[in-house]
Backbone as a ProteinNet text record, in pm:
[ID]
protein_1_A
[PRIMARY]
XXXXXXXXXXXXXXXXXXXXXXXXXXXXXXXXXXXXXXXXXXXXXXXXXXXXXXXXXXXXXXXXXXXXXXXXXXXXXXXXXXXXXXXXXXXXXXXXXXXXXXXXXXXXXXXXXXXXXXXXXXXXXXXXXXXXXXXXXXXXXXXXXXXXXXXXXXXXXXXXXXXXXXXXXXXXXXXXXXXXXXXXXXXXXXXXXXXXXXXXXXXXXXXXXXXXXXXXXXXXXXXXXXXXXXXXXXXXXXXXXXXXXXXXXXXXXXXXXXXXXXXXXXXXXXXXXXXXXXXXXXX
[TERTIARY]
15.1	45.2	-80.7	-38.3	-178.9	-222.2	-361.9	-393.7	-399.6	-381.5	-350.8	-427.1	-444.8	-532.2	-450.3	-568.1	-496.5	-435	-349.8	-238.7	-347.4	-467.7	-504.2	-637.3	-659.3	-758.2	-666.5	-569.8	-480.7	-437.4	-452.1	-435.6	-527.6	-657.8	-744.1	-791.1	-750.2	-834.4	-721.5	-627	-514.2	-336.5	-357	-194	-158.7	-227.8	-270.5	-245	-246.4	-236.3	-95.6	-48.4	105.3	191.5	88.7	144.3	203.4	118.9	105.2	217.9	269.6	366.2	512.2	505.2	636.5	625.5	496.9	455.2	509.3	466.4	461.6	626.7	701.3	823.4	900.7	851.8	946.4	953.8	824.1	836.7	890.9	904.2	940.7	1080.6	1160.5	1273.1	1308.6	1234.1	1291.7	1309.6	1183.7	1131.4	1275.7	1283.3	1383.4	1555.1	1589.9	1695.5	1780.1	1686.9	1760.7	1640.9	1682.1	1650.5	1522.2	1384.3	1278	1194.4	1193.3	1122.7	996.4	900.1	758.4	774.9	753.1	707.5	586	486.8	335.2	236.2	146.2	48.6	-2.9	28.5	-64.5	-223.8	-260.8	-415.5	-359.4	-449.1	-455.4	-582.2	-571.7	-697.3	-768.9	-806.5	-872.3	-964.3	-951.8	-1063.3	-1155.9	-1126.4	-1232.6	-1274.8	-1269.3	-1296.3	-1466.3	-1488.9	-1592.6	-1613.2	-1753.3	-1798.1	-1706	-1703.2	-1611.7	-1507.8	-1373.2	-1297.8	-1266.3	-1381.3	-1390.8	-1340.3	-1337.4	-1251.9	-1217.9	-1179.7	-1070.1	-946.6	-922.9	-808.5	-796	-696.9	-689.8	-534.7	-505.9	-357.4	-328.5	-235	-151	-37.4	-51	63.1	121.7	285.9	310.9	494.6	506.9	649.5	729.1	836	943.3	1033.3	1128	1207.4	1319.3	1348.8	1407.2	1333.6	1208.6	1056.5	1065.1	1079.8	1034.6	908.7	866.4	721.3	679.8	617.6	607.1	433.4	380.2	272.7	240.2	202.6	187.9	19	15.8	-120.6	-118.3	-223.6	-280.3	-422.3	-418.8	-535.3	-544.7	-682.3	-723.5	-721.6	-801.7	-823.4	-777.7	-779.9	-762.7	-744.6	-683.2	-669.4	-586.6	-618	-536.1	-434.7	-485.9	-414.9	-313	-307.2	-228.3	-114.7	-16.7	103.8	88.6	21.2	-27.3	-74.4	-135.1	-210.7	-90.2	31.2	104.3	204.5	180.6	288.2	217.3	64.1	4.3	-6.8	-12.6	-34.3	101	191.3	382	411.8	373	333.9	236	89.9	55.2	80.2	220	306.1	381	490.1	579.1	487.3	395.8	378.1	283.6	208	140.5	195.9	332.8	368.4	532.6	486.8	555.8	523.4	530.4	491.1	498.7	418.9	415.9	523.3	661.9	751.8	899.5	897.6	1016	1103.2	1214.1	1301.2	1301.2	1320.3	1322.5	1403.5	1521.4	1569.7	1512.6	1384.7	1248.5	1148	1172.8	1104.9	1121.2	984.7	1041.7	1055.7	1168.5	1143.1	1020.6	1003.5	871.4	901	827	852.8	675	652.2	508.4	522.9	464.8	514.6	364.8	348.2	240.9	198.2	119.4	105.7	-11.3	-13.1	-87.1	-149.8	-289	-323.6	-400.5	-288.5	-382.3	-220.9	-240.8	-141.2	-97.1	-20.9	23.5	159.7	108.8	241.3	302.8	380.8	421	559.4	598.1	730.6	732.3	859.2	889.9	935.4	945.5	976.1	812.2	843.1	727.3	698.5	903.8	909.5	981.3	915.5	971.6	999.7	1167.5	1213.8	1185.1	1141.8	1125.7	1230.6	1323.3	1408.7	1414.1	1470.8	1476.7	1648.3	1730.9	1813.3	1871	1971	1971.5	2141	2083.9	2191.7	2245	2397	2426.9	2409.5	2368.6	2273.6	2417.9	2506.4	2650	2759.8	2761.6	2829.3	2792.2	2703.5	2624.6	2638.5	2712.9	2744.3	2603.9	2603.4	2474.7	2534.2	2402.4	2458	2492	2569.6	2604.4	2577.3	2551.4	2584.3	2703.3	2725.8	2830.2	2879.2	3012.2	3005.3	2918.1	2942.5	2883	2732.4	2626.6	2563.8	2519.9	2597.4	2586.6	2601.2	2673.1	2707.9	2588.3	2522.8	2400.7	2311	2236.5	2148.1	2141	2302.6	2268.3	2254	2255.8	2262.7	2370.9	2398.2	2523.9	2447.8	2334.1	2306.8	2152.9	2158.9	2019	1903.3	1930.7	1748.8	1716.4	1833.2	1765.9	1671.8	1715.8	1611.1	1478.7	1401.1	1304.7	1212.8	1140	1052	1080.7	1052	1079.8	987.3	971.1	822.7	886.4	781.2	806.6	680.7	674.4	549.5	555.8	494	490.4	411.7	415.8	302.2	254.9	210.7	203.9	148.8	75.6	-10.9	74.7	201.8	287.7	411.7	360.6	470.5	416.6	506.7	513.3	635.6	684.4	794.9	858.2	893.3	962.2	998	962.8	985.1	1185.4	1273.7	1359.3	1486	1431.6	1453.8	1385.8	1422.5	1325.8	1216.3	1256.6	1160.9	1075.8	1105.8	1012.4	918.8	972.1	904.2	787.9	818.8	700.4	594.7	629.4	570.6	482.8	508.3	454.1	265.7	345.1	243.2	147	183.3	90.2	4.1	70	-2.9	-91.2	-76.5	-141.3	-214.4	-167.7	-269.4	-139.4	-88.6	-19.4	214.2	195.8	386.4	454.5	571.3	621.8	677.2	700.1	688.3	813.6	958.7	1041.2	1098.8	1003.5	1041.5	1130.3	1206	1302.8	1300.3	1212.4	1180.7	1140.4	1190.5	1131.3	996.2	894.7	775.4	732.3	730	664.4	625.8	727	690.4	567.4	551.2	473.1	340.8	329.6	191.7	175.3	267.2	238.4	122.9	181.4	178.2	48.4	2.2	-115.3	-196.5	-174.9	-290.5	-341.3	-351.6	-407.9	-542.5	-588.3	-755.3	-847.6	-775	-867.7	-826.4	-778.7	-752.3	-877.6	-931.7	-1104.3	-1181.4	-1305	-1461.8	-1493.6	-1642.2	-1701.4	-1771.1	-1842.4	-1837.3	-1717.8	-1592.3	-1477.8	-1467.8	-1473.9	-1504.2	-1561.8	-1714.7	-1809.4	-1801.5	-1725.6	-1687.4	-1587.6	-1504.9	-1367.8	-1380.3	-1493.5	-1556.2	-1613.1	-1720.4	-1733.8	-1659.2	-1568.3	-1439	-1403.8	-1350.5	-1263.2	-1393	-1485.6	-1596.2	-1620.7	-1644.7	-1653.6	-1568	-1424.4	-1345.6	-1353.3	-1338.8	-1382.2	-1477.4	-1587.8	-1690.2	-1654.1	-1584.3	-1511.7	-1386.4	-1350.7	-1234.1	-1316.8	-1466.3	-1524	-1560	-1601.8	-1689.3	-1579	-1457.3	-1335.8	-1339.8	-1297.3	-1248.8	-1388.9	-1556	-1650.3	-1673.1	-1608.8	-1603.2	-1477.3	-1413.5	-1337.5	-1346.8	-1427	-1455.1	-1548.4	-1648.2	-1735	-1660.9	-1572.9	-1520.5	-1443.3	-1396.7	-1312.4	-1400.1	-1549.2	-1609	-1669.5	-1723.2	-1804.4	-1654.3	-1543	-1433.8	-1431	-1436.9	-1411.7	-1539.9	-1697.6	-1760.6	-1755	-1738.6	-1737.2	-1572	-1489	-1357.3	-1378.7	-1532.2	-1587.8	-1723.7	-1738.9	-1829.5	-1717.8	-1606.6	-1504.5	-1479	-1430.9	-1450.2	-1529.5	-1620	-1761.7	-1781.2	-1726.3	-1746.6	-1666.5	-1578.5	-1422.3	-1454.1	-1538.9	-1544.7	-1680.6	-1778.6	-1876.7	-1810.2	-1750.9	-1689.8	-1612	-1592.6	-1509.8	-1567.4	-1727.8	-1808.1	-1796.5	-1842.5	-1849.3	-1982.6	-2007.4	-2146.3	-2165.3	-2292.6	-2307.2	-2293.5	-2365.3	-2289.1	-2145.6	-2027.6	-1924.3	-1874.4	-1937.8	-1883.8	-1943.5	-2033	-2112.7	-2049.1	-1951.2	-1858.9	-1720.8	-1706.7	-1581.3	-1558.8	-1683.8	-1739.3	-1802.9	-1881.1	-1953.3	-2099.3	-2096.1	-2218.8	-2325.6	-2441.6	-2547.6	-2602.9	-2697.1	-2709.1	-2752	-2880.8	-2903.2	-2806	-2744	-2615.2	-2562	-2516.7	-2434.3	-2524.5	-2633.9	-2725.7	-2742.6	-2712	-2734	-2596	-2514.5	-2402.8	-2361.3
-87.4	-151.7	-220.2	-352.2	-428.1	-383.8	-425.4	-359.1	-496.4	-555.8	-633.2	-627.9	-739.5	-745.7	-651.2	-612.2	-544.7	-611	-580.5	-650.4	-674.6	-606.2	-642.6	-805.2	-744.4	-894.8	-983.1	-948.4	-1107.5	-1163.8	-1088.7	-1114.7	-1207	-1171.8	-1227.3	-1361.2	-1397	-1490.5	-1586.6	-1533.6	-1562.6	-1596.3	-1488.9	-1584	-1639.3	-1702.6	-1813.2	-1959.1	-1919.7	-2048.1	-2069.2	-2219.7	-2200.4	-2154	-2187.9	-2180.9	-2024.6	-1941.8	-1791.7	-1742.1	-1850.1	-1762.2	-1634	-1722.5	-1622	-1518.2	-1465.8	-1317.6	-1225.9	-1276.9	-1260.8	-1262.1	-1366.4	-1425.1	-1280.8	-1239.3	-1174.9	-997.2	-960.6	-867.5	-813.2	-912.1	-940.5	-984.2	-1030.1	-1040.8	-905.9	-870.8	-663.8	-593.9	-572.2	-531.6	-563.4	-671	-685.1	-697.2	-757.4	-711.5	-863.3	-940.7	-1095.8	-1177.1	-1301.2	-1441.8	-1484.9	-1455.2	-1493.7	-1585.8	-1721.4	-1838.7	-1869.8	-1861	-1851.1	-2046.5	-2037.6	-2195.5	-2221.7	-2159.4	-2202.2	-2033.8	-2047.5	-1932.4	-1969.9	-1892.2	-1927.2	-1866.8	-1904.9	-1839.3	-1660.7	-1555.3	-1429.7	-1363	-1256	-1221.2	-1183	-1166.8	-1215.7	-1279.8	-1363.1	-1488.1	-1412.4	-1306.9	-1273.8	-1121.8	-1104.1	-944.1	-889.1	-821.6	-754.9	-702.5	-667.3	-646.5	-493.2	-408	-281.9	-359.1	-436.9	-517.7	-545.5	-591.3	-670.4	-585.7	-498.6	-390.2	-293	-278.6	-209.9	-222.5	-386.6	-439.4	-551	-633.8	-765	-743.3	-862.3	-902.3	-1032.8	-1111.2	-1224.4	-1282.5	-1409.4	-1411.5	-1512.6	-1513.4	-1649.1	-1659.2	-1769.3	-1817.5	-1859.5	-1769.5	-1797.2	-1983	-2004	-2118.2	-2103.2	-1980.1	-1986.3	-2001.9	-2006.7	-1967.6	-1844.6	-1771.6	-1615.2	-1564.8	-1512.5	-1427.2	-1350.7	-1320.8	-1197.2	-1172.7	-1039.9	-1006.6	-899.4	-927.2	-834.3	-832.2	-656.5	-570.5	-490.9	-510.5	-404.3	-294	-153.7	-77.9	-4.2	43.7	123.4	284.3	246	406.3	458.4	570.2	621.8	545.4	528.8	461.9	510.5	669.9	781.2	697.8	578.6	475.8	418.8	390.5	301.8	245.2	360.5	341.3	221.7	238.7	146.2	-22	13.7	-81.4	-192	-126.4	-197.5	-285.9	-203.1	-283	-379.3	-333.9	-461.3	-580.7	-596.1	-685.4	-751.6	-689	-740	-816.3	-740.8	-811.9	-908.1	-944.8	-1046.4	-1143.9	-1176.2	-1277.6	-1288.5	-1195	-1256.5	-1381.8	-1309.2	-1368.6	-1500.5	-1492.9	-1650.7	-1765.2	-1740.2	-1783.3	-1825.5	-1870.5	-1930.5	-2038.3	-2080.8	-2221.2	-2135.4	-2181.8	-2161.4	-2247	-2205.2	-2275.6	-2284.3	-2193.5	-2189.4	-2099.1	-2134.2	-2021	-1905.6	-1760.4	-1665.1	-1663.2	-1760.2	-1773	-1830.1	-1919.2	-1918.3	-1841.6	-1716.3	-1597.5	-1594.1	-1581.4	-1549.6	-1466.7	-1394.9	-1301.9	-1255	-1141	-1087.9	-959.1	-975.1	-892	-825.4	-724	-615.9	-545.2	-583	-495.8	-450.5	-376.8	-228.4	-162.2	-201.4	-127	-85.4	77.5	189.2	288.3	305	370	487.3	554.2	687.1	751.9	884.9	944.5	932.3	848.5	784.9	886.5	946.9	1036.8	1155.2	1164.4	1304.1	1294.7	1253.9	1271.6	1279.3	1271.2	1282.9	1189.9	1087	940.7	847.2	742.7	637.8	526.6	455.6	369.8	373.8	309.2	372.4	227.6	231.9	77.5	117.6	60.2	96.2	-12.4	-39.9	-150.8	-77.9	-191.3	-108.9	-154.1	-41.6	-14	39	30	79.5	164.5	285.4	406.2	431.6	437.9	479.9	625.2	650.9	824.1	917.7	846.4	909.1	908	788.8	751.2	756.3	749.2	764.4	631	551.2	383.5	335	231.8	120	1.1	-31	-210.2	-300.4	-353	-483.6	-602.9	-718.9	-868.6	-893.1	-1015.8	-1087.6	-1192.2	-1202.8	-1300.3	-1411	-1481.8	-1604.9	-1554.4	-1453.3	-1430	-1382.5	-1377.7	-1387.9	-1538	-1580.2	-1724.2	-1826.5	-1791.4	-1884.5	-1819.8	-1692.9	-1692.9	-1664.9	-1644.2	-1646.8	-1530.2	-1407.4	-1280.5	-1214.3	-1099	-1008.3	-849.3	-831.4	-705.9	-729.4	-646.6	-667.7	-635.7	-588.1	-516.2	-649.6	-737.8	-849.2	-897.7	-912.2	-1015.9	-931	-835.5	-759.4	-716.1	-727.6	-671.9	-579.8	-600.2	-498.6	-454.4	-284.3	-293.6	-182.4	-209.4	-157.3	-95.9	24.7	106.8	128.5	100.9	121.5	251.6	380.7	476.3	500.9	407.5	355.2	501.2	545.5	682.5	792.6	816.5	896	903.2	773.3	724.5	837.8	941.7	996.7	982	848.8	901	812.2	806.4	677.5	616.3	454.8	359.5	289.8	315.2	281.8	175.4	110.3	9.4	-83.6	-214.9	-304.8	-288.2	-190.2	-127.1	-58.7	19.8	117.7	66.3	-84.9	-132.4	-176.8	-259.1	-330.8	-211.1	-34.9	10.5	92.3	93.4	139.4	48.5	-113.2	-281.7	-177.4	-190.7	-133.5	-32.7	74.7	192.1	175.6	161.1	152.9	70.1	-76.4	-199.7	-211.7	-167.2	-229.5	-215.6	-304.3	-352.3	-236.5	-218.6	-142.6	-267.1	-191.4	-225.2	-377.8	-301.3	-378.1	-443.6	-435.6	-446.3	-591.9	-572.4	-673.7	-738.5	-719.9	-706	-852.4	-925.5	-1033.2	-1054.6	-1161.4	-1159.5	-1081.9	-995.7	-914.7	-980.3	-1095.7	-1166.5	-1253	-1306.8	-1391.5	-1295.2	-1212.4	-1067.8	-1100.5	-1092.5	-1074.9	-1217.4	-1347.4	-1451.5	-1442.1	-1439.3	-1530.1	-1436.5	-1283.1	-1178.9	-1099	-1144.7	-1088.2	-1064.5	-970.1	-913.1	-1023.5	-1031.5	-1121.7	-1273.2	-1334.2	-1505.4	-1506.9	-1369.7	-1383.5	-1439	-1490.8	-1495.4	-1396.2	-1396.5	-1288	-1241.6	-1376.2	-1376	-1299.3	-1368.7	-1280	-1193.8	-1130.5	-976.7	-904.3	-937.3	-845.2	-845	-921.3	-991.6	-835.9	-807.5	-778	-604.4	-603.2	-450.3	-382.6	-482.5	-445.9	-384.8	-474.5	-432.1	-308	-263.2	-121.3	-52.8	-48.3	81.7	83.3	-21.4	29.7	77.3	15.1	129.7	276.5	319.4	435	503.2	447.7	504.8	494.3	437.4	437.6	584.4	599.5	694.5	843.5	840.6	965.1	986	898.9	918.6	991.3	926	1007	1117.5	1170.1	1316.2	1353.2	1386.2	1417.4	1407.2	1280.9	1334.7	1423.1	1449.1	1519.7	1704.8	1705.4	1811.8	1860.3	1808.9	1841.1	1849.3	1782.1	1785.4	1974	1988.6	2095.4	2233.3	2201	2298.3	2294.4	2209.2	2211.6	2285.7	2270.9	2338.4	2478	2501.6	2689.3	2749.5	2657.5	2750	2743.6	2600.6	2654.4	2732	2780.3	2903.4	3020.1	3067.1	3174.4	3212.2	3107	3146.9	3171.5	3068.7	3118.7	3249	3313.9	3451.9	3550.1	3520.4	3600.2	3607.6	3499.5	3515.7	3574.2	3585.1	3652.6	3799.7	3815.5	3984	3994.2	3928	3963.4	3966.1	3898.2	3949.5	4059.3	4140.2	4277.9	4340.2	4369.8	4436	4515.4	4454.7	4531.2	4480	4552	4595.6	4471	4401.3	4285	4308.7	4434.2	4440.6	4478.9	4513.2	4487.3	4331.1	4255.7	4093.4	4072.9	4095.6	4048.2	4076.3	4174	4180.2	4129	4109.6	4036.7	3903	3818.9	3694.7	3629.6	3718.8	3631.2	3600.8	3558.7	3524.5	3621.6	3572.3	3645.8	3719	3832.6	3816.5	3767.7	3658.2	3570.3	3465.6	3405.2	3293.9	3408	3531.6	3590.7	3620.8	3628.2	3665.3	3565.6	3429.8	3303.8	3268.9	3294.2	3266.3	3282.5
-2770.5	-2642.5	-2588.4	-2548	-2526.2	-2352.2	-2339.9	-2188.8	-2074.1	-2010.4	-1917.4	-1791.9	-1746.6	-1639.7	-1521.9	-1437.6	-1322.8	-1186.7	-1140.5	-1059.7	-956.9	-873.3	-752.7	-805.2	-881	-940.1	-992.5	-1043.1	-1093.8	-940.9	-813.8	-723.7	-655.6	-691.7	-659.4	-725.2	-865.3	-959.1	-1006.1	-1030	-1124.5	-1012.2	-958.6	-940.1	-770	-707.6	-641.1	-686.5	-830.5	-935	-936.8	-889.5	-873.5	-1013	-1122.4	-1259.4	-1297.6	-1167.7	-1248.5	-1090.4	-1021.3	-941.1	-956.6	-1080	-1128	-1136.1	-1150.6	-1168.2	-1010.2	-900.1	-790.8	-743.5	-761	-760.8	-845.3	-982.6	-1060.5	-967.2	-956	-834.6	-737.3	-632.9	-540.5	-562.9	-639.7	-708.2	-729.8	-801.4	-837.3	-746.2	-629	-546.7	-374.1	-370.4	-297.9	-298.2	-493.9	-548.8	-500.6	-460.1	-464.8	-496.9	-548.9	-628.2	-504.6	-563.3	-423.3	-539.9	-407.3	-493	-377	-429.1	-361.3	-356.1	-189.4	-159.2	-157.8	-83.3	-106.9	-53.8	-98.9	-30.6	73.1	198.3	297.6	331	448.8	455.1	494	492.4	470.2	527.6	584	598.1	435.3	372.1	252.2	299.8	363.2	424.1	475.6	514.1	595.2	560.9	444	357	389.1	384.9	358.6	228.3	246.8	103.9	36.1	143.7	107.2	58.3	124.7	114.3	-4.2	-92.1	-209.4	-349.1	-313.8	-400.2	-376.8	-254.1	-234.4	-197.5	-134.6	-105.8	-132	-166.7	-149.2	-78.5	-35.4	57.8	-10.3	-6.1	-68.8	52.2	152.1	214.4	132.9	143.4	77.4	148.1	136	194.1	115.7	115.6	8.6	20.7	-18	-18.7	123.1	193.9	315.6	416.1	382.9	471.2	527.1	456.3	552	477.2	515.4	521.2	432	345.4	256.9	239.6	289.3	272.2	199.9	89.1	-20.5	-9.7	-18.4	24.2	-98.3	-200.8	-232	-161.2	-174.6	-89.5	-198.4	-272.3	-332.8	-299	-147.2	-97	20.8	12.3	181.3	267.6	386.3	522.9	611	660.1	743.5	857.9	886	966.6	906.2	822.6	730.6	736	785.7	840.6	959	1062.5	1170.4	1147	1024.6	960.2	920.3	828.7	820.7	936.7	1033	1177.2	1205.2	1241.7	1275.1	1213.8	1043.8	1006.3	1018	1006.2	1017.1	1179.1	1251.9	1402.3	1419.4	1333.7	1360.4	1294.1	1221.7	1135.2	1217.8	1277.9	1400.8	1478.9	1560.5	1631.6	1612.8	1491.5	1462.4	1432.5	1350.4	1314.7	1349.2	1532.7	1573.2	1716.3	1728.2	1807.3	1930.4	2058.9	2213.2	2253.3	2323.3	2392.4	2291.5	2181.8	2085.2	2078.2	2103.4	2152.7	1989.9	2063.7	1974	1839	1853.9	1740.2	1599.2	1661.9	1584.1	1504.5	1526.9	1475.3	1297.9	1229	1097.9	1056.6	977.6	861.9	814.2	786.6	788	679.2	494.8	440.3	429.7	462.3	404.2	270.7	173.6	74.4	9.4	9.6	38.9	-129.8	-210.2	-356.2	-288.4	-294.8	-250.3	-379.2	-400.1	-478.6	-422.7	-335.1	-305.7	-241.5	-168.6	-144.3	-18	36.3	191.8	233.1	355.7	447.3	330.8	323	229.1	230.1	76.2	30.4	-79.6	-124.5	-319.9	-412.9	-319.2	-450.1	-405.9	-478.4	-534.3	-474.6	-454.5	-364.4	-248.7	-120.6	23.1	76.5	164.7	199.6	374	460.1	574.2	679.6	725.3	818.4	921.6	1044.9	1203.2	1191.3	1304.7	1280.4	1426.6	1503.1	1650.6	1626.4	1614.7	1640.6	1769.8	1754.9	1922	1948	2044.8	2096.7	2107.9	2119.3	2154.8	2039.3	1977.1	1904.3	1772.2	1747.6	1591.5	1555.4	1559.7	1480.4	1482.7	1413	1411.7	1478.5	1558.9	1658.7	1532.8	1579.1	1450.6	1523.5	1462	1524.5	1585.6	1633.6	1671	1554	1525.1	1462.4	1489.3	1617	1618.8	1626.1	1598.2	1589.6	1390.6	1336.1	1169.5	1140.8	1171.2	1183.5	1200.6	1301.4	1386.2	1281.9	1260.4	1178.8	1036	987.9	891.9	789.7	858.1	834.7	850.8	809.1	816.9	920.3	908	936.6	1025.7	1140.1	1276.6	1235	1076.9	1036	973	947.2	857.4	948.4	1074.1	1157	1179.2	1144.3	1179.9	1071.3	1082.1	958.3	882.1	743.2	647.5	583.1	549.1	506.4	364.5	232.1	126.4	122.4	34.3	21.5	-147.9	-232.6	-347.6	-420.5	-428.3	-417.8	-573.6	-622.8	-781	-853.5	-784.1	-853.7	-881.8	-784.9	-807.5	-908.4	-937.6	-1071	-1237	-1242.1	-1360	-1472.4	-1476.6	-1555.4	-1645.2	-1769.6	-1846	-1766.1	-1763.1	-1729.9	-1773.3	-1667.5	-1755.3	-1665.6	-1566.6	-1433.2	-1464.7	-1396.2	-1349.7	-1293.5	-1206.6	-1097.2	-1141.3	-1231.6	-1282.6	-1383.9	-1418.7	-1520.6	-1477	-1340.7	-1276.9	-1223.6	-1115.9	-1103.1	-1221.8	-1348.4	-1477.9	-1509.5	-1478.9	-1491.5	-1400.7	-1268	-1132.8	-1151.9	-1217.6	-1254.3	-1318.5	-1453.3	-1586.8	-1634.6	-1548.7	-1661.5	-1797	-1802.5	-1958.9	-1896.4	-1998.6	-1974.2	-2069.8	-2012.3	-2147.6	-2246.3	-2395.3	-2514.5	-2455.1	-2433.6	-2438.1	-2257	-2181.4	-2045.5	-2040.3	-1937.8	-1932.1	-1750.2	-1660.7	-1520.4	-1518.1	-1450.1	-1400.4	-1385.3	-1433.1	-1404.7	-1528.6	-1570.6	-1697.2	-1822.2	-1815.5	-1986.6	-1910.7	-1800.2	-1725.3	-1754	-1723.9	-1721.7	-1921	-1978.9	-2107	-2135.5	-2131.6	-2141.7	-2082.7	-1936.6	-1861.1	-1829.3	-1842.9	-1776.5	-1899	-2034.6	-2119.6	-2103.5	-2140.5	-2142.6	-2232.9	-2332	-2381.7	-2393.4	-2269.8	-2219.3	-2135.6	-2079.2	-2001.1	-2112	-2013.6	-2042.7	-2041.7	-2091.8	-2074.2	-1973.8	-1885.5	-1765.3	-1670.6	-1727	-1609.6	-1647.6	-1777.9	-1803.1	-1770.4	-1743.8	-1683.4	-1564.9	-1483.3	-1341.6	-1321.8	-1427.6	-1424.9	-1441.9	-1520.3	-1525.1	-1436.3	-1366.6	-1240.4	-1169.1	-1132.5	-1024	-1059.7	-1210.1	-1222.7	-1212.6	-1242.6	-1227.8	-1010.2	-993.4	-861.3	-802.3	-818.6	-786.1	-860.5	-936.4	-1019.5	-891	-824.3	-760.2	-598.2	-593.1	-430.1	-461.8	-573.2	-602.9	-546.1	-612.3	-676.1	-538.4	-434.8	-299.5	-239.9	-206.4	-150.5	-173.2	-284.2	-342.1	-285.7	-347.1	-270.5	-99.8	-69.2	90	160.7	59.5	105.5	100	-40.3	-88.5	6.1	53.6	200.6	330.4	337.8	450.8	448.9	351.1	341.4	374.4	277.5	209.4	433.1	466.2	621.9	753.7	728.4	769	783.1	604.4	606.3	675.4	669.2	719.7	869.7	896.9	1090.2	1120.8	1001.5	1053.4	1005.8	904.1	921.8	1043.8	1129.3	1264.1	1358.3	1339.9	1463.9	1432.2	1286.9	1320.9	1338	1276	1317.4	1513.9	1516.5	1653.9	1783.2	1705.6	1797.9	1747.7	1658.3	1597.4	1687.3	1683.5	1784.4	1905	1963.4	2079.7	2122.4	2014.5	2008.5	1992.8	1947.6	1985.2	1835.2	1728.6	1592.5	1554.3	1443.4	1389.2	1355.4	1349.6	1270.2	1084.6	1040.7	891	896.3	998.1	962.4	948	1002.8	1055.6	917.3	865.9	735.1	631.9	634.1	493	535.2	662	678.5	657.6	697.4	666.4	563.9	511.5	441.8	450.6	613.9	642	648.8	701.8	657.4	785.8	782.4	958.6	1049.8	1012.8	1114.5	1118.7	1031.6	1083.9	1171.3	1182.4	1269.7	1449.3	1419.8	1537.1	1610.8	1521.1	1607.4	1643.5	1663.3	1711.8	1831
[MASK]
+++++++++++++++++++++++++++++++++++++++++++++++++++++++++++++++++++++++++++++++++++++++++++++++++++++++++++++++++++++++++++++++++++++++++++++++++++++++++++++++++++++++++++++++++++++++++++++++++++++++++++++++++++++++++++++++++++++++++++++++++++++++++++++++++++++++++++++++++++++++++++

C-alpha cells in the first residue's frame, strides 16, 4: 500500500489548485451525502496563522455551486475550547458574509467540517453531525417551515437554514474501512487509501498526492511538518503528565492538611501521605 501525502499539507500546498479540487469536492460529497461542486476558495484565516499555527492547523473556506459556505478545519492538538471555537468561526461566516442593509433571507448556508486529531468532548463514534432544531417543550414535535416558506428558500427542513457542523475524530478510527466514509476517514488517519476504495475524491489522492510527485525540497519541507507535529504531540502528553503528576501532590497537602487539623501525629500524616515531615511542618 502506497503512503500519500497528508490531508492537512495537501491542504496547504496542493489542493487550492483548482485542478486538485475534486479531492475536497469528493469528501465533502461523502461527508454530506449530496453532489458538492466547489465554486472558488475564498480568503480564510490561514492568512493570518502563526508560527504555532503552521502546524498545527490549517482551515480551507470555499463556496460550493449554490454558494453556501463550507469551512473545513484541520487541528492537530488540544483546544479545551474547541467546541466554542467552532461556533465562532460558523458565526463569523454568517455574518461577513452578508452585505449591511440585506434582508435576512440573504444569509448563507454555513457548513464547519472539523478533522480533529486529538480527543474532543467524550463519546463512542468517530463522526459527529451537529444541526439546530426547535422542539416543542409540550409537544415534543419539531418547528417545520411553511410551505411558502420551503418554497421561497428552497429547503424542506429549519436546520437547513443554520449552520451545520461535522466533527471528524480521525484518531478514534479503529476499524476496516468498509463505507465511503470510512474510506475517506482511514486517507485522514493513516496517510494511505485502502487497496480498493471506491469514495469520491480517493482515486484523485491516488493520482495527485503521491509521496514521490514531491521534490526534495517539498520533501524535506514535508518532513519537517510530520516531525514537528510528532513534537507538538510529545509536549501535550508531557504537559499533561505534569499537570496530573503537580495535582496528586497539591491532593496529598489537602490531606495532610485536613489530618493536621484533626490533630494527628505528623508520622501518622507521613504514612498516610507520603510526604515527608518538613513538607508536612510547612503546611
Amino acid at each position: 500500500m502506497e503512503n500519500y501525502i497528508r490531508f492537512d499539507w495537501a491542504m496547504k500546498r496542493l489542493l487550492r489548485n483548482k485542478a486538485n479540487y475534486a479531492v475536497l469536492e469528493g469528501l465533502l460529497t461523502t461527508l454530506l451525502e449530496e453532489k458538492m461542486t466547489i465554486h472558488r476558495l475564498l480568503e480564510s484565516e490561514s492568512n493570518q496563522e502563526d508560527e504555532f499555527d503552521k502546524y498545527n492547523r490549517v482551515d480551507m473556506l470555499a463556496e460550493n455551486s449554490k454558494g453556501e459556505l463550507v469551512l473545513i478545519e484541520v487541528q492537530n492538538n488540544n483546544e479545551y475550547a474547541y467546541f466554542q471555537r467552532m461556533l465562532f468561526g460558523a458565526s463569523k461566516l454568517v455574518t461577513e458574509y452578508i452585505n449591511r442593509g440585506e434582508g435576512y433571507e440573504n444569509v448563507r448556508k454555513v457548513y464547519s467540517v472539523n478533522i480533529v486529531y486529538f480527543s474532543l468532548g467524550h463519546g463512542k463514534d468517530f463522526v459527529y453531525h451537529g444541526k439546530t432544531e426547535f422542539i416543542g417543550i409540550h409537544e415534543g414535535d419539531v418547528l417545520e417551515l411553511s410551505p411558502f416558506q420551503k418554497q421561497t428558500f428552497k429547503v424542506d427542513k429549519v436546520s437547513q437554514l443554520y449552520p451545520e457542523y461535522y466533527i471528524l475524530k480521525v484518531n478514534d478510527f479503529n476499524r476496516v474501512a468498509t463505507t465511503p466514509l470510512e474510506e475517506w476517514i482511514y486517507y485522514l488517519n493513516t496517510g494511505n487509501v485502502p487497496e480498493h476504495a471506491t469514495a469520491p475524491g480517493l482515486e484523485t489522492v491516488k493520482e495527485q498526492l503521491k509521496l514521490d510527485r514531491m521534490s526534495r525540497e517539498e520533501l524535506k519541507a514535508y518532513y519537517k511538518h510530520l516531525d514537528n507535529i510528532v513534537i507538538l504531540r510529545d509536549n501535550i502528553m508531557t504537559e499533561r503528565a505534569e499537570g496530573r503528576a503537580e495535582g496528586r501532590a497539591e491532593e496529598k497537602k489537602d490531606i495532610a492538611r485536613n489530618l493536621k487539623s484533626l490533630g494527628l501525629a505528623t508520622e501518622q500524616i507521613q504514612t498516610a501521605t507520603g510526604l515527608t515531615a518538613e513538607e508536612i511542618e510547612g503546611l
